[in-house]
N, C-alpha and C positions, 0 to 999 in steps of 0.2 A: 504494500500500500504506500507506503515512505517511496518507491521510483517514482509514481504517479502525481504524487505532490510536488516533484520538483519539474515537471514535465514544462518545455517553455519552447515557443515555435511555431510553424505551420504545418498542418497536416491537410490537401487538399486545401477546400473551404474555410476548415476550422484552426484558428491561431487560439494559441492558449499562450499566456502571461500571469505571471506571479505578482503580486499586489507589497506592497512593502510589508505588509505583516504575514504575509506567507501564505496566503490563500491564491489557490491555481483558478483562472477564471478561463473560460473558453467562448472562445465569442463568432460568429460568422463576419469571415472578409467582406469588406461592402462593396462593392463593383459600380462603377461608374454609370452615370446617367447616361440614357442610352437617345435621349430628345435634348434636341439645342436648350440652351436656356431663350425667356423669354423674352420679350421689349422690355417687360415692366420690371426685369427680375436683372436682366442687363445694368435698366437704368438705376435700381437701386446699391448697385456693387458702384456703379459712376458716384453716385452719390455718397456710399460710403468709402471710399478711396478718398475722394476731398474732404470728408471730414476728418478722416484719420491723419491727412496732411496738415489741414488747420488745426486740428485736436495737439497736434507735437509742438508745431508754433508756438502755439497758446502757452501751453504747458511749460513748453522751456523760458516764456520771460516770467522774471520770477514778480514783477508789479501784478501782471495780469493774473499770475497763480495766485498771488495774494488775495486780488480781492476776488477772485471767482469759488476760494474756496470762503471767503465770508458768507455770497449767495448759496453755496453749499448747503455750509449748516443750519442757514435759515430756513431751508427747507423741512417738512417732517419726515422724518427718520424713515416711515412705512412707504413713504411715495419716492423715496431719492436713489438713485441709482447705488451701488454698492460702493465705487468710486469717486472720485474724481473726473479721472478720466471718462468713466462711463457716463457721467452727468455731461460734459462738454460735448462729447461724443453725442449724445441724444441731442441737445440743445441745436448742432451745428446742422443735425439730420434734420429736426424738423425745421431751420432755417434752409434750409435749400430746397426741402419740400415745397415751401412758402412761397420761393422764387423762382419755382422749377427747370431747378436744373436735374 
């Protein structure tokens, strides 16, 4: 039983991987879409590529991190994204939403 626990790799389909507390998971390879992506699904990857480039901007001047993590915390805890980043990140999405790009 003790071989099978350390079992780690692909077999066919099935890849099995060890979890840091030592539990073997096995899980099915996922295989590539097999239909183009869509207009709307294209133009949301456009839109999220600019905002991950303004998102870094942002982030690295340290005035605008300042006060954007003040808007932050103003926010309630249940509604605010986990981050930083993901709050700027959301914010910049639905601003280009706005202006459709």
């Amino acid at each position: 039983m003790d071989g099978i626990m350390s079992i780690r790799g692909k077999l066919g389909d099935t890849i099995y991987r060890t979890t840091p507390s030592g539990k073997t998971i096995a899980y099915q390879q996922r295989h590539s879409r097999r239909t183009p992506p869509t207009e709307k699904e294209l133009l949301q990857r456009k839109r999220f590529a600019i905002a991950t480039q303004l998102a870094r901007l942002v982030l690295n001047h340290p005035e605008l991190q300042k006060t954007l993590m003040k808007t932050y915390k103003q926010i309630n805890i249940k509604k605010r994204p986990a981050t930083l980043r993901g709050y700027v990140l959301s914010q910049l999405m639905n601003m280009l939403k706005e202006i459709d790009i």
